[in-house]
C-alpha positions in Angstrom: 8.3 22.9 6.4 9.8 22.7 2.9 13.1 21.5 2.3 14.9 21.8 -0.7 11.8 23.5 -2.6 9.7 20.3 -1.8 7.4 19.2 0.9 9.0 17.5 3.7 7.5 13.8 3.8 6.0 12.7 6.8 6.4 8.9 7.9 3.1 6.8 8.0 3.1 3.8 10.6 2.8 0.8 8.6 -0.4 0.0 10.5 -2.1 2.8 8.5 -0.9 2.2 5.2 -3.1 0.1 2.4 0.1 -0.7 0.4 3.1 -2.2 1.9 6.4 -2.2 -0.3 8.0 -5.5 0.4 10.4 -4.7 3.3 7.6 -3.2 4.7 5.3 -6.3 4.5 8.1 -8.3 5.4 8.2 -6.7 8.5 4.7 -6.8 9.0 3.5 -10.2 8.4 6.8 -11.8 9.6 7.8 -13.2 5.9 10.7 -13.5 4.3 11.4 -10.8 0.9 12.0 -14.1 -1.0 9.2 -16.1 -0.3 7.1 -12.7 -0.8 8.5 -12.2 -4.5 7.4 -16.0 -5.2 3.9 -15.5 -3.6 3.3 -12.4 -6.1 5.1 -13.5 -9.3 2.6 -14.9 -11.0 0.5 -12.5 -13.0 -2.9 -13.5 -11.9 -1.6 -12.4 -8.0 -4.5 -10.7 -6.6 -2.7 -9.0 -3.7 -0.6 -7.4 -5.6 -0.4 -4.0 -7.1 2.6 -2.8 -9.4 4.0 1.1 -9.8 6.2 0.8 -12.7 8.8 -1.6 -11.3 8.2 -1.6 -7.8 5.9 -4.1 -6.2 3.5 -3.2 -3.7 1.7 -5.4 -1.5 -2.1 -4.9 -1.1 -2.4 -5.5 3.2 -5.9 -6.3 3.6 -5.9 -8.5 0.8 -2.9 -10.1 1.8 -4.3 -10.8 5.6 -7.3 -12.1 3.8 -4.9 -15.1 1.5 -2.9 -15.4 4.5 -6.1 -16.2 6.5 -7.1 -19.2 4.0 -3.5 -20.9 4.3 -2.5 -23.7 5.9 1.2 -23.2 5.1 3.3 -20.9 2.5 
């Protein structure tokens, strides 16, 4: 279906995606927006992946911090 001259976009389930915008993670890994901007802020953040402004989180790299941590 086309609508307005472009391709309708179909929703992914976040289960299937590789990239997770931050609501999306937050959602996800049951972690707060804030505490998700501090964890990638620094420029050496390897879960993290930007598009222009927008931060997007890297999943399985993410599971794979989150599964070294004692606490964040």
């Amino acid at each position: 279906m086309v609508k307005g001259g472009s391709p309708m976009k179909k929703d992914v389930p976040i289960s299937d995606k590789a990239l997770l915008t931050l609501d999306e993670a937050s959602s996800y890994f049951n972690i707060g927006i804030n505490k998700l901007r501090e964890l990638t802020n620094s420029e050496d953040c390897k879960f993290v992946i930007w598009c222009g402004n927008k931060r997007l989180i890297k999943k399985n790299m993410f599971c794979e911090y989150l599964e070294k941590q004692y606490s964040i």
